[in-house]
N, C-alpha and C positions, 0 to 999 in steps of 0.2 A: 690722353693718358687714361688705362683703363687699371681698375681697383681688383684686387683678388683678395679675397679674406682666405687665414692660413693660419690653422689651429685652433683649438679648443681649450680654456683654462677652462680647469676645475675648480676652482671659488672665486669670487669678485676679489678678493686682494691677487692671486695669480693675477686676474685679467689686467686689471691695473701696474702690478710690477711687472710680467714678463710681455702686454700686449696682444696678450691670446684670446681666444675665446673668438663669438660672433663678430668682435668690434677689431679684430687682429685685421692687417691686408698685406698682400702680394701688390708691391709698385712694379708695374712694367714700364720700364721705361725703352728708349730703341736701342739699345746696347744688351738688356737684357730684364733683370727683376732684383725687387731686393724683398728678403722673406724677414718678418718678425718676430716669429716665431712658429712654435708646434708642439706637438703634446704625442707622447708615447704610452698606450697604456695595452698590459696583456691583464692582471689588475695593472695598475698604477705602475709604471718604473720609476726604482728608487736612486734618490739623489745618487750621478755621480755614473750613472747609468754611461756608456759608450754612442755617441750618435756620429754618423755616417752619411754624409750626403755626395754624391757621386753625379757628374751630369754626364745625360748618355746622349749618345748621337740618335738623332730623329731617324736615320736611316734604314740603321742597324741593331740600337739598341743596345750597341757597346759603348764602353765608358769612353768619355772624350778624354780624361786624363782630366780633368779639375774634380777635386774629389777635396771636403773640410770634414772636420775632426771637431767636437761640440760635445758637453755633458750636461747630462740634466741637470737643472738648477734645484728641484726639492723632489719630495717623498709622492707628489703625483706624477710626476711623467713629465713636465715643463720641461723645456730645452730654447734659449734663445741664439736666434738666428739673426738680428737683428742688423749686423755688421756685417753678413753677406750680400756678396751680389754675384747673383746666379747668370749666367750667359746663355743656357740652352734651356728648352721648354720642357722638355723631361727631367727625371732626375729619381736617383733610388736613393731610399733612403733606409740605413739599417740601423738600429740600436739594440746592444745587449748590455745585461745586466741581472739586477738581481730587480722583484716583483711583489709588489705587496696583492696577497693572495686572498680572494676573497670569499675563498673555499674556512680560509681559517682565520682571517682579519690579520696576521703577521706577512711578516716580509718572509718570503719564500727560503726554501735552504737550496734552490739549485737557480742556475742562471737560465736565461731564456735572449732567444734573439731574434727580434721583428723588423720585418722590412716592408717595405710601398714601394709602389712605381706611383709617379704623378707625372699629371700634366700643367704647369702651372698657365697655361694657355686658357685654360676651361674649367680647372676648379677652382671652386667656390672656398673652401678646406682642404687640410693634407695632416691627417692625421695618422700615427702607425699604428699599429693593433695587429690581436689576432688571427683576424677575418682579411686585411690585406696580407697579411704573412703566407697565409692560409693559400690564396690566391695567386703569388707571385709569381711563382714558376710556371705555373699553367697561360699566365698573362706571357709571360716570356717566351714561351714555347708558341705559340700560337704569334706574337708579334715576328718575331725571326725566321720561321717555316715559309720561310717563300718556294721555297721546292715543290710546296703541296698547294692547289688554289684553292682546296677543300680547306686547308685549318688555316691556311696567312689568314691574319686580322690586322687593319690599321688598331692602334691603340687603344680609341673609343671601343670601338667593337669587340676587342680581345679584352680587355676588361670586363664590360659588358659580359660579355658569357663566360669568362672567367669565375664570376661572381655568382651568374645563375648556378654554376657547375657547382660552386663551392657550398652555396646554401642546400641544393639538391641533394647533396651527401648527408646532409642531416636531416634531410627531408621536407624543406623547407623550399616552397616552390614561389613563382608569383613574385620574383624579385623587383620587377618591373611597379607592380601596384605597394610594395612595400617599402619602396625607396625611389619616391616617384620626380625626388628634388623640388626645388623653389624656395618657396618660405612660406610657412602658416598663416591665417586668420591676424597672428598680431608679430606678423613680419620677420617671425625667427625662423632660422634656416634650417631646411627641412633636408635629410642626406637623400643624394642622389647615387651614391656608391659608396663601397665600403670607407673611403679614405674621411668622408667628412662624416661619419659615427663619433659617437662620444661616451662614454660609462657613465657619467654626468647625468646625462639628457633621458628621459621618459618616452621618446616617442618609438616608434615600431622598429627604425631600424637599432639601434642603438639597445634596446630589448634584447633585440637578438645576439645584440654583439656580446649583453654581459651574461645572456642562459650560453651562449658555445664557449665563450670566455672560458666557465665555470666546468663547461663539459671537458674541456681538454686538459685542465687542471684535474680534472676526478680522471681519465681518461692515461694520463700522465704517470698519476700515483699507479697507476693498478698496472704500471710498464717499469723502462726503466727510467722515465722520468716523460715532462713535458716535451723538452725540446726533440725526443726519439720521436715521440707520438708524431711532432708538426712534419717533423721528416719525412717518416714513411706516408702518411699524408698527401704532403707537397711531389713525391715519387709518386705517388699511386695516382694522384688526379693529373698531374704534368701529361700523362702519357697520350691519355683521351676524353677528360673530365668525369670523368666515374671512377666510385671506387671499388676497385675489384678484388684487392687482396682481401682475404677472408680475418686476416687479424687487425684489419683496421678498420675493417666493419664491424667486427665484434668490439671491439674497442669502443667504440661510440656509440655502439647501441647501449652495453652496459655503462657504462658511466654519463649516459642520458636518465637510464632507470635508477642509478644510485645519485646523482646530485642532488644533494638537498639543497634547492632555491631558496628558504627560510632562511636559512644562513648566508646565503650570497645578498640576500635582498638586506639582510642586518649590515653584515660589513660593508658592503658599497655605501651605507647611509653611513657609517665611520669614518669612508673615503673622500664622501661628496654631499654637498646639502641636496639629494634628490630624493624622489619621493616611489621610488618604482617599488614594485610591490612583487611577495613571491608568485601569485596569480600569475601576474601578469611577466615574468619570465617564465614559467611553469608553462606557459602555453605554445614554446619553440620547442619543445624536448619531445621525444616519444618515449612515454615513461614506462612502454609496455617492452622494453629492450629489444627492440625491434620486430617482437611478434604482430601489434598491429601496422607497422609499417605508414604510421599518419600520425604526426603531430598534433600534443593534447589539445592544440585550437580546432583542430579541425573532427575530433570524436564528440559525439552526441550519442545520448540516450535519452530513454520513455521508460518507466517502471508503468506498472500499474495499467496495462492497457490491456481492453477486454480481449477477447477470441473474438475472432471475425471482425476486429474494427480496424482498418487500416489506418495506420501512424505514419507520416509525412519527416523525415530531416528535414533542419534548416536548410535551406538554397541555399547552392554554391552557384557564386555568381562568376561565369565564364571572363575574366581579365585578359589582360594582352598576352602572358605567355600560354594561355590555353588553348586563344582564337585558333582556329585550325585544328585541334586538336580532336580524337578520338577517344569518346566514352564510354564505361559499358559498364557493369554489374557483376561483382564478383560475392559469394555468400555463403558463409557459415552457418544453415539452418537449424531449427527445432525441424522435426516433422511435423508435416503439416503448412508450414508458411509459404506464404507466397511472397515473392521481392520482384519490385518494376523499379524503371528507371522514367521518373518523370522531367520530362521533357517540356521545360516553357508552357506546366501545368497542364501537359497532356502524359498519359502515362503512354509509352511505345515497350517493345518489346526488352525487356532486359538481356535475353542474347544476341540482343544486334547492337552491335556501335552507332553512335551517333556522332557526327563531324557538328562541331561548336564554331557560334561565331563569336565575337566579342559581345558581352553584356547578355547572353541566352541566361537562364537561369535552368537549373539541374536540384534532383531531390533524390532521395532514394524514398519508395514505400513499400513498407511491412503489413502483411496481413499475417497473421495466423490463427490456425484454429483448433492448436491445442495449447495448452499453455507450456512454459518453456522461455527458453531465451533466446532470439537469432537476432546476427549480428551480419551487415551486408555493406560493401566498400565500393565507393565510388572511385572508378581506376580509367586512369588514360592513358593514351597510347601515339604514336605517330601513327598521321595519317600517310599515305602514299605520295608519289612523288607527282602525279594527276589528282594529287586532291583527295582521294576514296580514302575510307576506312578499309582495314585489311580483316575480311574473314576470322583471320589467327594472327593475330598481332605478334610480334616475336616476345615484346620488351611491353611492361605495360608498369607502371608506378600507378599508387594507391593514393586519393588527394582526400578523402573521407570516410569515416568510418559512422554507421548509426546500428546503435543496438534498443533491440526492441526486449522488453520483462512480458511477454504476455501470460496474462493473468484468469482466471478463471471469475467473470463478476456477474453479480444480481444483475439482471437485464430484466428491461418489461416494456410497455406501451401504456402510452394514457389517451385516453378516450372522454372528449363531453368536457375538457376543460373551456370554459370560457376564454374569450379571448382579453387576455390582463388579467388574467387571476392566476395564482399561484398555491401550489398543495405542494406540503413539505410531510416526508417522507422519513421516518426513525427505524434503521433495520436494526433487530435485537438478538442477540445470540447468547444459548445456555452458558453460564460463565467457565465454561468447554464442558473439558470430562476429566474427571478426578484422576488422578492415576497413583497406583501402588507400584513401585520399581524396586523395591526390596532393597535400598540401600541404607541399610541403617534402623530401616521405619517398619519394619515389617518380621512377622514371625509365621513357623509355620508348626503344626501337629499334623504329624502322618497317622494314619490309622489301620483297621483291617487288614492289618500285614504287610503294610509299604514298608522296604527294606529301612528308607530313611528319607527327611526329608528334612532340608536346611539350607541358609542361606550359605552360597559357594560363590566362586570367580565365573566369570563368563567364559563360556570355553572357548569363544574367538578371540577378545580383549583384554583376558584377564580379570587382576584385582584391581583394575580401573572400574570395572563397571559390577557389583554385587546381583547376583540372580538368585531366584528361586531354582534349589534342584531336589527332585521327587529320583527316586530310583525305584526300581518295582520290579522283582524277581520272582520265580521258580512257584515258589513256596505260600507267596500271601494271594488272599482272597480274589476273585476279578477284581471286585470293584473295589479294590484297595487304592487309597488316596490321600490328600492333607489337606486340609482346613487352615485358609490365611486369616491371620490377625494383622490386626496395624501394633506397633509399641510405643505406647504413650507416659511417659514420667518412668521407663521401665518394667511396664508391664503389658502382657499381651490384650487386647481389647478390640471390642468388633471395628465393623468396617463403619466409614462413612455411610451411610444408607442408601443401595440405589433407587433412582428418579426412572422406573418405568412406564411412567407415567407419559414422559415427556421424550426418553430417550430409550429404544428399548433394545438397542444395540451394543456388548461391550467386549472391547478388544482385548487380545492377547497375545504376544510376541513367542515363539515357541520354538525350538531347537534339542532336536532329539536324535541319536540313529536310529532309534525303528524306523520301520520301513514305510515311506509312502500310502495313505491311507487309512493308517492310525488315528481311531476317534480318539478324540478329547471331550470329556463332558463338563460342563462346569454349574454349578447346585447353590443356586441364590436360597436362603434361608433366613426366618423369624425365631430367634432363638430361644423364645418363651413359648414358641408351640411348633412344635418337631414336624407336626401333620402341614401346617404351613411354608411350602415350597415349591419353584418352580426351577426347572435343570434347562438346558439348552447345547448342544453339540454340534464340533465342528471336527475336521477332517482335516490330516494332517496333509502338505501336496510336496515335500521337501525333505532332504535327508544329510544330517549333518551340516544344517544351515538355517540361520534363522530365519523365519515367515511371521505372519501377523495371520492371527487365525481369527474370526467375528462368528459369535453368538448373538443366534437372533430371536430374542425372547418375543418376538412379535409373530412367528410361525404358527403357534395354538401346536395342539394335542395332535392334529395330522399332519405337520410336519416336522422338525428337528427338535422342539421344543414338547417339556413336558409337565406336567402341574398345571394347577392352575395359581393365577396373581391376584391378589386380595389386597387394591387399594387401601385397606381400613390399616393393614397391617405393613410393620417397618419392615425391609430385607434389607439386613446389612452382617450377614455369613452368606461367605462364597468358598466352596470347595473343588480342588480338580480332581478328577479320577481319570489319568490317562490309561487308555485300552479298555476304556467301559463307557459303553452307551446308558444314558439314566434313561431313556426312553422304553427300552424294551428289554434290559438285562444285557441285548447281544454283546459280547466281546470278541475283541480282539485276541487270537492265544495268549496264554499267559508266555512272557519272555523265557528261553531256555536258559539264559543268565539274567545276572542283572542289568538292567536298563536304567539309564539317568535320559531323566525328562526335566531342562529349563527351561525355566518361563521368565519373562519381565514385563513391564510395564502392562499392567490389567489399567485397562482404562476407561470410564464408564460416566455417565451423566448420572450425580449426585444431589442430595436430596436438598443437599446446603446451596447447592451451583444455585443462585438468584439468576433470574431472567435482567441482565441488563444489557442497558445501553451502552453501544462501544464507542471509542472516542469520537470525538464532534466529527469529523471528516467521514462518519460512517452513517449519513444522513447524505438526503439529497433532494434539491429544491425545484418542481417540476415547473417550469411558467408557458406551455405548451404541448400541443397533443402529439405524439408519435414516440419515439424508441429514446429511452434512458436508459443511464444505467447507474450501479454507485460506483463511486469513487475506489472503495478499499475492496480488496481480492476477499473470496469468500473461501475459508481455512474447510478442504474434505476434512468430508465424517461429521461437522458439526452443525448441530439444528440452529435453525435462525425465524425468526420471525420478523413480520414488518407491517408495519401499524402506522396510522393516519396520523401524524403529529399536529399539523395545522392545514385549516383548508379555509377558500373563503366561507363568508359567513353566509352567502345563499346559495351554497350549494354542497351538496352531501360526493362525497367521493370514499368507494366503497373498492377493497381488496380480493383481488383473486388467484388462488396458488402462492398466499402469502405466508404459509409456512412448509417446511420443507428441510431434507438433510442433505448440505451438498453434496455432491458428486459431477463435479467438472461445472462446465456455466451451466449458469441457471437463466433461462430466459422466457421462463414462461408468467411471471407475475405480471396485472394486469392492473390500472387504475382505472376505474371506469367512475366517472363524473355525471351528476348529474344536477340540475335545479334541486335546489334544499325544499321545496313543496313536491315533490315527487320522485319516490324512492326508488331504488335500482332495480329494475327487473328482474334480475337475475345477481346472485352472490355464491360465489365457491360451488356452478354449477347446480346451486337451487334455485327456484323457481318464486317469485313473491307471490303468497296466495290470501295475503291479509296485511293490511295495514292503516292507520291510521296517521297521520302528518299534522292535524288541526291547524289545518291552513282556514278554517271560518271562525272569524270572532262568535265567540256567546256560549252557549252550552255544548257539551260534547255531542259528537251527532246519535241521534237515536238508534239509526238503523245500524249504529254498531257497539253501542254503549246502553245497559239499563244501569239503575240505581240497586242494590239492595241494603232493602232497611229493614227487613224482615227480625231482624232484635231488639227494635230500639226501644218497644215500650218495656221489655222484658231485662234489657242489657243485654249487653255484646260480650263475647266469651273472653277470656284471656283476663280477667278484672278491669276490659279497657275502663276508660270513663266518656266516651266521646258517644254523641247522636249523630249519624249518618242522614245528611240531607236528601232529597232527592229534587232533583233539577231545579238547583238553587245556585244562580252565579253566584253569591257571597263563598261558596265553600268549592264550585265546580264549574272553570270559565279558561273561555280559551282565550286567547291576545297574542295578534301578533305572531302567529306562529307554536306559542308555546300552550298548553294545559297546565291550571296548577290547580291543587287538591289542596285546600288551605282548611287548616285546624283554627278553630277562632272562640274565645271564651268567654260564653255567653248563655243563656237560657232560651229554650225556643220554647219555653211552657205554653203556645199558644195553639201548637201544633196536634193534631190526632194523638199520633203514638208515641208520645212523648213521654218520654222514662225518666226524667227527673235527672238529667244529663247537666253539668256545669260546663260543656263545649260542643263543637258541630264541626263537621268533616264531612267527605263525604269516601264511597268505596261502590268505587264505578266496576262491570263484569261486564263479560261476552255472553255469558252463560244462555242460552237459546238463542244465540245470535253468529257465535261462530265458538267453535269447538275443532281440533286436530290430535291427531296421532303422528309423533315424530316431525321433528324438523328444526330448524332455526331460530329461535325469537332474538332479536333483540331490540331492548327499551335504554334509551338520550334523557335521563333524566339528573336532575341536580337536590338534593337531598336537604333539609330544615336543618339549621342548624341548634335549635331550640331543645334543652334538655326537657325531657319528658313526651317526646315526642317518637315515635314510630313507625315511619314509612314504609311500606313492602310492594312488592312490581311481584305476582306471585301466582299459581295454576292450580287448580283443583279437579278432579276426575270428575268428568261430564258424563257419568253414568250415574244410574241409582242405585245408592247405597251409601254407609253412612262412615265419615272420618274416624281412623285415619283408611280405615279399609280402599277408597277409594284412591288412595294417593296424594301425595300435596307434592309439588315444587317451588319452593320459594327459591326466586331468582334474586331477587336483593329483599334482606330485610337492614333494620339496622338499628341498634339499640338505644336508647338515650339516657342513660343514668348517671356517663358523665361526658364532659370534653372529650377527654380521648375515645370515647367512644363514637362520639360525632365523627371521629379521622376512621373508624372504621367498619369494613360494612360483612354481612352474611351471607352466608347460601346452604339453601338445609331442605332436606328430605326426607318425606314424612310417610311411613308406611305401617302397616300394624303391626311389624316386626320390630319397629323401633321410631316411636315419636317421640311429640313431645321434648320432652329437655335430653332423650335420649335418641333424639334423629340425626340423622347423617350429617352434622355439617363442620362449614369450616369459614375462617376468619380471614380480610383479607387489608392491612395497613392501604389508607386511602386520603393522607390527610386534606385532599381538597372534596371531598367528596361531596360536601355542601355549602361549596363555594363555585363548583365548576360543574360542566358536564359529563357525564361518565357514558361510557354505554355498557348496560349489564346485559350478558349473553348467557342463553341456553341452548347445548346444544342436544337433541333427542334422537338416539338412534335404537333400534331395538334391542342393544347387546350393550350399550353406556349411555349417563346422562353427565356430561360436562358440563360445569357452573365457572362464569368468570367474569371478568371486566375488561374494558378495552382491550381483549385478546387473550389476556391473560386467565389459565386457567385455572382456579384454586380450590375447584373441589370436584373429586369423578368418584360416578358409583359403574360399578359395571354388573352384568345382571348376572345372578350366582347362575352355577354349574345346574343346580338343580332347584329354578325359579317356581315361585309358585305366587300366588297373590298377594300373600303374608309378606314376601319379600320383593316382589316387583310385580306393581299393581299399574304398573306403567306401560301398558300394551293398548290401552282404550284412548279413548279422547279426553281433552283437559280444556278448559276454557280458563282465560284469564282475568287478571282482578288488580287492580291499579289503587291503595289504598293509604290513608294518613291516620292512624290510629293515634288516640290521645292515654297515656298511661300505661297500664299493664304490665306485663310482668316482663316484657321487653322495654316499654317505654320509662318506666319509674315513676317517681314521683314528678308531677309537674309542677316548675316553680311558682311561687304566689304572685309574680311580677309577669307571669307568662302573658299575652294579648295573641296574637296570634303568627302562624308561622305556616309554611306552605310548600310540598313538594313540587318541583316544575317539571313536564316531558316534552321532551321536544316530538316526538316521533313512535312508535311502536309497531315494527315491523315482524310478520311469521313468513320463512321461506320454506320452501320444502322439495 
């Protein structure tokens, strides 16, 4: 005697009182079977529901004439069969009723009515639902069709693809590996066809049962109910297992994209102690209403992936209803991308099909190399009736979809990295560009005869969006124009200040009819001196449509731009003058009527914009030599720079083409590596033509270092209080790598030229030993933290003549009169036009500054001198329009001077508990 389980209870008391569940059985005895029970659910049918079981003839499939009459026992779908004895091995079974709906957690307002065919021969379960509802007529059609030898199916087999047919319509392929039958790992029964599914149960098939459950309930609603829907359905697949009619395709595509699974995954936990989740029904449905044509299990994407880097999908692994099958590449491109079909990790061509065998593995890959979006589907087809793939397949269904974000990113190479060492990497971007968009925040004054100028609607969008509009007629000046304000507590007030410094480009959104060709000029100004201004123009290329027009205040006097820019001075007034060049007067004719000029969004790198760090993920950790890149997309138009966060501790790793303003990828930044005792050959295209590493213990070496103490018997200027040693390791010693210049307090009354000094230091020079004109210095130094103390890294004109005539650059100084002034540090410029406490400088917050290393940089070109710190720049002279020595005495050679001054009028008073304290450098490199 052989056992058949038969039904599914939805809670342990069900299983217990009605018999059902895993532990329910079909007795076959020789007479026939006797059934225990079974479970009806479309959701749930509710108590009282109609059940129908019919036995049909093996032959034919028509009813033998024994047919029982049964009602469900409660609010899940139970129905006990207990008392039958069934005589034939088939049998249909039908229940209607009313449905607890789990689209809405109540019992439905309209009836619904489910049937199965079973074999009780062979299955394990016989549950009604549905997905065999779904199926039945198509199973019947294809069992009874003996006329045709193409569609007759014995039962197994008309099932069987009755089912694939039926998943298929929803797009859902693969029925074979999704309902593979058995029992699991811990011996529970696993469905082998739609009859032994459950709403209960978590596993894949039975997933699917409660996402199309849910589908045809949403499906239903948007008709004239459920039971039309299963209709036209059960017609439409019966005929050939596909669905053809166009309204029940539509039908199921939209109410795949409108079911809310959230809600089906809440009520079925109502219904059943299960644990399935909306994920995991969410992943049967095509949420895209059938524009992607691939179920959400089977869609992947990639954001964030560079230009030029091919992106791989997950493997679709070839199962049994593929084997044989015909693949190939279908693609929604960006311009620009390339799509392969990889093939068992080869890539072959994407217009040629490939025939699959069981277990091959299949990928789609994305190149591209613009940025953009493309999106490419992996689609199969029948193969031919020899086997071949077809040229032009007729019919070809979609089994994957992968979309690629490609992105525009920092690219570079590294070079000289040790093997196990790692250099980490901080890209830093201007905190963007400020922008004025005239809503609300902004005011304007027309002048020289502008008809008028005020904030109005946007003439495309409306009073959604607030514009600047200038109008300019007949009658006013050429260069008649308005002056933006920003409006602060209500009142008009200049601008944020622009950062020309950093950014010298700023945009403008613009929409006019004049005609194509129309300059626009726009007039950055200091509004404490009239004479202080610099203008820049652009060129209108559009007409009654808005554009983005860019001033390039980086042009100089012979190209678009006019003035000159005078770092010392703030520019924060901007005026437009459209149809007037500020370069030369030329204009545009004056308009024969009036003309309206809008503008928005003026957007420009600001004076306040800090240089920071952007979030953590915008970093990137190199632990090998060849091509990186970052992680985060680099936003056009915006400046970035990238700087050496951590490196090992014996080797120096130095940056090239490390700052820059996007525009599309950036792949030209360079890490080149090297041994920390031997400096880069080359930096940002310079050439190293000096340096020192003090890679030898003892005193600094001579043939690149003298002492001067040429004041000590007299004192040293500035009121220091300190005696300059000379080649005395107590005050000037190398170790280990590092130089330190230590201040120490003490009397060396024993000495020649000894000045009656209460401390000793020393202040090491190049001066006859090496001397340049322009180029790159930078000094790796870590600063005393000792009030009263005075460090300076600093260059003085290697020519004869006398301070400040000669010129001074102090690269780093830094003050000691209190704590906070220890966090930070100086850079100042010293010429006979302005020294002294009235020389060029500027200040720069460094609170490890004498706790850590820094690198302080100079950079020397004949037309600017930039002063800064690890990258950053905080103080530029640029060399006036009409230079002379008084103002830039900075054309001759400079030699440098490494020095620890004790007091003065920088250092302060030194405290009476001071002993001694010491500036350390690691390194001091000149490129050029």
């Amino acid at each position: 005697m052989r056992f058949i389980a038969i039904g599914v209870a939805a809670t342990a008391v069900l299983l217990t009182a009605c018999g059902g569940g895993d532990g329910a059985k079909v007795s076959k005895f020789d007479n026939g079977f006797s059934v225990e029970g079974g479970i009806a659910q479309k959701g749930p049918m509710a108590a009282g529901s109609r059940v129908s079981i019919d036995e049909l003839i093996s032959s034919t499939f028509a009813s033998a004439g024994a047919s029982y009459n049964l009602q469900t026992t409660g609010d899940l779908g139970a129905f006990d069969t207990s008392a039958l004895r069934i005589s034939r091995q088939y049998i249909k079974t039908y229940v209607s009723g009313y449905y607890r709906n789990e689209m809405t957690g109540l019992l439905a307002n309209d009836q619904v009515t489910l049937m199965a065919y079973s074999d009780l021969d062979a299955d394990r379960l016989v549950n009604v639902n549905l997905l065999t509802t779904l199926a039945g007529p198509r199973i019947e059609k294809l069992v009874q069709d003996k006329t045709s030898t193409s569609t007759y199916r014995k039962f197994s087999a008309a099932r069987t693809q009755a089912q694939k047919e039926v998943l298929a319509a929803f797009r859902i392929y693969n029925s074979t590996d999704l309902m593979p039958g058995g029992t699991d790992s811990t011996q529970n029964v696993v469905a082998g066809n739609f009859n032994e599914l459950d709403l209960s149960k978590t596993q894949t098939g039975s997933q699917i049962l409660a996402a199309l459950s849910a589908v045809a309930v949403k499906a239903g609603s948007n008709g004239a109910g459920i039971s039309e829907f299963i209709a036209d359905f059960q017609a439409d697949l019966a005929a050939d297992g596909l669905i053809n009619q166009a309204a029940v395709r539509s039908q199921i595509d939209a109410a795949s994209a409108a079911t809310d699974m959230a809600k089906v995954a809440t009520n079925l936990k109502t219904f059943f102690p299960t644990t399935v989740t909306a994920a995991q029904l969410s992943l049967w449905i095509d949420s895209s209403a059938g524009a992607d044509q691939v179920i959400d299990k089977y869609k992947f994407s990639a954001s964030n992936v560079g230009t030029d880097v091919l992106s791989k999908s997950p493997l679709f692994l070839v199962g049994p209803d593929d084997a044989g099958q015909c693949f190939s590449v279908s693609t929604s491109s960006a311009t620009g991308a390339s799509v392969g079909l990889h093939y068992n990790g080869v890539q072959v061509s994407s217009s040629s099909l490939q025939r699959a065998k069981l277990g091959d593995q299949l990928a789609l890959g994305i190149m591209a190399s613009t940025a953009g979006e493309t999106t490419a589907y992996l689609q199969r087809s029948a193969s031919k009736t020899n086997g071949a793939c077809p040229s032009s397949p007729a019919q070809t269904t979609r089994v994957l979809k992968y979309t690629v974000q490609s992105v525009n990113l920092l690219k570079g190479t590294t070079t000289g990295l040790g093997l196990g060492k790692t250099v980490l990497l901080n890209r830093k971007v201007f905190g963007y560009r400020n922008t004025i968009n005239f809503a609300g925040a902004a005011d304007l004054i027309g002048f020289e005869g502008l008809v008028s100028a005020s904030i109005a609607n946007d003439p495309v969008s409306g009073a959604a969006n607030p514009v600047a509009k200038l109008v300019k007629g007949p009658l006013g000046r050429p260069y008649a124009g308005a002056t933006i304000f920003t409006l602060r507590q209500g009142a008009s007030t200049t601008l944020p200040a622009f950062d020309l410094a950093n950014d010298k480009r700023v945009t403008l959104r613009s929409y006019t009819s004049a005609p194509p060709g129309t300059v626009i000029s726009l007039k950055l100004e200091n509004p404490l001196n009239s004479e202080a201004n610099i203008s820049a123009q652009a060129v209108t290329t559009a007409r009654d449509e808005w554009e983005t027009l860019t001033f390039d205040f980086s042009a100089g006097p012979t190209g678009l731009t006019w003035g000159s820019w005078n770092p010392l001075l703030t520019y924060n007034m901007a005026s437009l003058f459209p149809g007037y060049s500020m370069k030369n007067g030329a204009t545009n004719p004056l308009p024969t009527t009036n003309t309206a000029f809008y503008f928005d969004d003026l957007r420009y790198a600001a004076v306040s914009d800090a240089l920071a760090v952007d979030a953590a993920d915008d970093a990137v950790s190199i632990s090998s030599d060849g091509a990186f890149a970052f992680p985060k997309p680099i936003a056009e138009g915006s400046r970035y720079r990238v700087l050496v966060a951590a490196q090992p501790e014996d080797q120096v790793c130095t940056l090239t083409n490390a700052d820059f303003v996007a525009s599309g990828a950036y792949s030209s930044l360079a890490v080149n590596c090297s041994d920390a005792s031997k400096a880069p050959a080359t930096l940002d295209g310079r050439a190293l033509v000096w340096n020192d590493e003090f890679n030898s213990d003892g005193l600094p070496d001579g043939s690149k270092w003298s002492y001067d103490t040429e004041r000590n018997r007299v004192g040293w200027y500035n009121n220091e209080l300190q005696y300059y040693a000379s080649g005395r390791l107590q005050n000037s010693s190398i170790k280990s790598g590092v130089l330190s210049v230590t201040g120490i307090r003490e009397r060396l009354s024993g000495l020649q030229d000894y000045g009656n000094q209460n401390f000793s230091s020393a202040r090491l020079i190049t001066r006859g030993k090496f001397s340049f004109t322009y180029g790159f210095v930078e000094v790796s130094a870590k600063l005393p933290c000792s009030l009263g103390t005075w460090p300076a890294i600093w260059m003085l004109g290697a020519s004869a003549g006398n301070w400040p005539d000669i010129g001074e650059i102090d690269i780093l100084e830094q003050r000691g009169f209190s704590n906070s002034e220890k966090q930070t540090v100086l850079a100042t410029l010293h010429m006979a036009s302005q020294f002294g406490g009235n020389g060029i400088t500027a200040s720069k917050a460094l609170p490890d500054a004498c706790t850590a290393f820094h690198k302080y940089q100079l950079t020397w070109t004949p037309s600017k001198i930039s002063l800064g710190v690890d990258g950053n720049v905080y103080n530029t002279y640029v060399k006036p329009i009409n230079a002379t020595n008084s103002n830039w005495p900075f054309d001759k050679p400079q030699y440098l001077l490494l020095n620890l001054a004790m007091g003065g009028d920088l250092g302060g008073a030194v405290p009476s508990d001071f002993l001694t304290d010491r500036m350390e450098v690691e390194y001091v490199r000149v490129y050029q």
